[in-house]
C-alpha positions, 0 to 999 in steps of 0.5 A: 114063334112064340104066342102071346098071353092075354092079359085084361082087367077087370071087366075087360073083353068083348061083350055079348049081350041080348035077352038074358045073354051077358058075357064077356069074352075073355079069349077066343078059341081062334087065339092060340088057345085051347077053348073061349073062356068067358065071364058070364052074368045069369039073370034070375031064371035064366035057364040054359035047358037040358043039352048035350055037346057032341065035341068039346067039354065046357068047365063052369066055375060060379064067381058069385051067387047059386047057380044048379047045375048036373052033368050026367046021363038021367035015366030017361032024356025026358021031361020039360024040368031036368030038375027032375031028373036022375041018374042010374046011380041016384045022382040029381042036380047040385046047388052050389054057391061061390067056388062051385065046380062043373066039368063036363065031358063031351057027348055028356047031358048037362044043364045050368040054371039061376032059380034064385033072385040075384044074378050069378057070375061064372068062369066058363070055359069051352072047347067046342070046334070053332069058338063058342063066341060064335054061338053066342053071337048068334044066340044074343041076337035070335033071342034080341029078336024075340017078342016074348018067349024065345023060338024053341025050333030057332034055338034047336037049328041054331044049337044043331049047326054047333053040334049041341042036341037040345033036351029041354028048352032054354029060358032067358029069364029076366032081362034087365 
């Protein structure tokens, strides 16, 4: 039996929204599919911190605006900012505009941020086990819950049951 393609317009797919998270599901790891792929919208400041999946890779493809990125181990795991840190190799984060590119194997520190004053628009792709719209769902909602900044330990225990370690905290940045 052969499975089916999933075809959606433009804007199309289940939306995941709440505090800063906004994206749209595109396909879900529980279709015939090897990863979920989202279309996500990162307001300014939006910061997922510094964090490293166990199992899966993710792929980030920025649409529109400047997103920084780094995918790579820093010479020490330490400090509030992962701007500041570096490779053995001298390797820091990129600024990349429309077209700009991150893959990330797993067990590999990485992290994303919109330190510009527009929102950016990225194709994401994960194959962490068991979908990451799960994650989502229940990152939307602790940080909906949230009065002012989120709960850091709420987001560790919640990154910990998707086998994602926490390195720096994760900014929401403005909501609209």
């Amino acid at each position: 039996m052969t499975a089916e393609g999933v075809m959606l317009a433009p804007g199309e797919g289940r939306r995941i929204v709440g505090g800063g998270l906004n994206a749209t599901l595109k396909v879900a790891a529980s279709h015939p599919s090897f990863a979920s792929s989202f279309e996500i919208v990162l307001p300014p400041g939006y910061d997922a911190g510094a964090h490293v999946h166990i199992h899966g890779e993710e792929v980030f493809f920025v649409l529109e605006g400047e997103l920084d990125v780094f995918a790579f181990e820093p010479i020490a795991r330490t400090g509030g900012d992962w701007h500041d840190w570096r490779s053995t190799g001298g390797q820091q984060f990129l600024t990349g505009g429309p077209g700009a590119f991150l893959y990330v194997p797993p067990e590999t520190p990485h992290g994303f941020a919109n330190r510009t004053d527009t929102d950016v628009r990225v194709f994401f792709q994960s194959s962490a086990p068991g979908g990451h719209d799960h994650y989502f769902d229940e990152l939307a909602a602790l940080l909906l819950e949230s009065v002012g900044p989120p709960d850091q330990a709420a987001i560790s225990d919640l990154r910990a049951r998707y086998d994602i370690e926490q390195l720096t905290p994760l900014r929401p940045g403005v909501t609209r």
